[in-house]
C-alpha positions in Angstrom: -31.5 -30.8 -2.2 -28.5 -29.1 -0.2 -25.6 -27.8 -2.1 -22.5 -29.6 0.1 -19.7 -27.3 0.2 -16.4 -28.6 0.3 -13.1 -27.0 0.2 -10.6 -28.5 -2.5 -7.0 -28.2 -2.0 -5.1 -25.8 -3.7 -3.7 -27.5 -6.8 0.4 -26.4 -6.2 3.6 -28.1 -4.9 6.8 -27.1 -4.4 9.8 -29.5 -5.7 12.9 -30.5 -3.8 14.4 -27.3 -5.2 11.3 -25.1 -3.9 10.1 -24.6 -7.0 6.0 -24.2 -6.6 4.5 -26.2 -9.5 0.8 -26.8 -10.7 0.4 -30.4 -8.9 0.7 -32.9 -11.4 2.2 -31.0 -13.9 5.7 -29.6 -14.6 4.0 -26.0 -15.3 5.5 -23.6 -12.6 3.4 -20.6 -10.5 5.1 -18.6 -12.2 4.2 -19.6 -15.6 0.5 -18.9 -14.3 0.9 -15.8 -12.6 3.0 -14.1 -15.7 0.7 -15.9 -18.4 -1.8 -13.8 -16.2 -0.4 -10.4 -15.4 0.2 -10.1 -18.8 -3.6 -10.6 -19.8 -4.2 -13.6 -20.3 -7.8 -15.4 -19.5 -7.6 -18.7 -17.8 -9.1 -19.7 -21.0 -6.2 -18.6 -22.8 -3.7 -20.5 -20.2 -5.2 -23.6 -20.6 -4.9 -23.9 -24.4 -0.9 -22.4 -24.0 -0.9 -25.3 -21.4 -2.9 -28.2 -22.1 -1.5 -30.2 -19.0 -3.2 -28.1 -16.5 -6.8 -28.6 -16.3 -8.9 -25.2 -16.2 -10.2 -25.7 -12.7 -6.2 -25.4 -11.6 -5.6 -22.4 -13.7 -9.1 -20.5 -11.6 -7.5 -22.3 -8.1 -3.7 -20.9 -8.9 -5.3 -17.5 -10.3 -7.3 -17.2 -7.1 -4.7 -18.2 -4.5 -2.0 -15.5 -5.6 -5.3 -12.9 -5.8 -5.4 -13.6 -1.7 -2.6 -13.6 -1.2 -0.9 -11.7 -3.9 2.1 -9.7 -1.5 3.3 -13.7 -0.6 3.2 -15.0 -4.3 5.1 -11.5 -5.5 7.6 -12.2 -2.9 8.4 -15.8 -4.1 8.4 -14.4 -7.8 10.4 -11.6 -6.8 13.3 -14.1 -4.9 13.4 -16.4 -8.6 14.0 -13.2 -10.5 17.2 -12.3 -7.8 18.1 -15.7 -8.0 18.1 -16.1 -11.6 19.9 -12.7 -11.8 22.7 -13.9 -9.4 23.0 -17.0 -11.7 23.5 -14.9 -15.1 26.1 -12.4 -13.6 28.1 -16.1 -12.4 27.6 -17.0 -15.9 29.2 -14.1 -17.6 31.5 -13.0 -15.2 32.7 -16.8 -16.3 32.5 -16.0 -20.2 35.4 -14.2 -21.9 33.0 -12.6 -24.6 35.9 -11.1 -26.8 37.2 -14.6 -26.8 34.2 -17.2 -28.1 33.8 -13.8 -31.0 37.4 -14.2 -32.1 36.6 -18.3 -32.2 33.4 -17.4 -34.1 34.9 -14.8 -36.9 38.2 -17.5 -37.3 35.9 -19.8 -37.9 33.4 -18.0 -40.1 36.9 -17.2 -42.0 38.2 -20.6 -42.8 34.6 -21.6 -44.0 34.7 -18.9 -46.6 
């Protein structure tokens, strides 16, 4: 008997925003990739993320391993981008303003 060796595809998409996900699921590269710098087994993934079946969680561990400097890139551009989107988002809040709601309202209640 001859072991047939076949390559599989790797198991990730990217949405029409460019988001790379596990295929199949809504679980992001990222997701994977942090869940794994951060210790994590693929064992440990799984159970945190049920929807991904193991064999994806070892394909998507050993896709950014080869080619780790392209995956940190990507990861790095989603933390500038998220970044960007937070300093829109509170250069749009007047902070002093939703407090001042807050304690008025805490005041009436009491």
């Amino acid at each position: 008997m001859s072991l047939v060796i076949d390559t599989d595809p790797i198991p990730l998409k990217a949405d029409q925003d460019g988001v790379v996900r596990v295929a199949g699921t809504r679980v992001t590269l990222d997701t994977i990739v942090t869940a794994f710098q951060q210790g994590a087994t693929p064992e440990e993934i799984a159970e945190q993320f049920p929807t991904v079946p193991l064999p994806d969680i070892y394909a998507v561990i050993s896709f950014y391993l080869r080619h780790r400097a392209e995956v940190e890139a990507y990861l790095e551009e989603g933390r500038q981008q998220a970044e960007a989107i937070r300093r829109v988002h509170e250069s749009c809040l007047d902070r002093q303003a939703v407090r001042d709601r807050l304690l008025a309202r805490r005041a009436g209640q009491g």
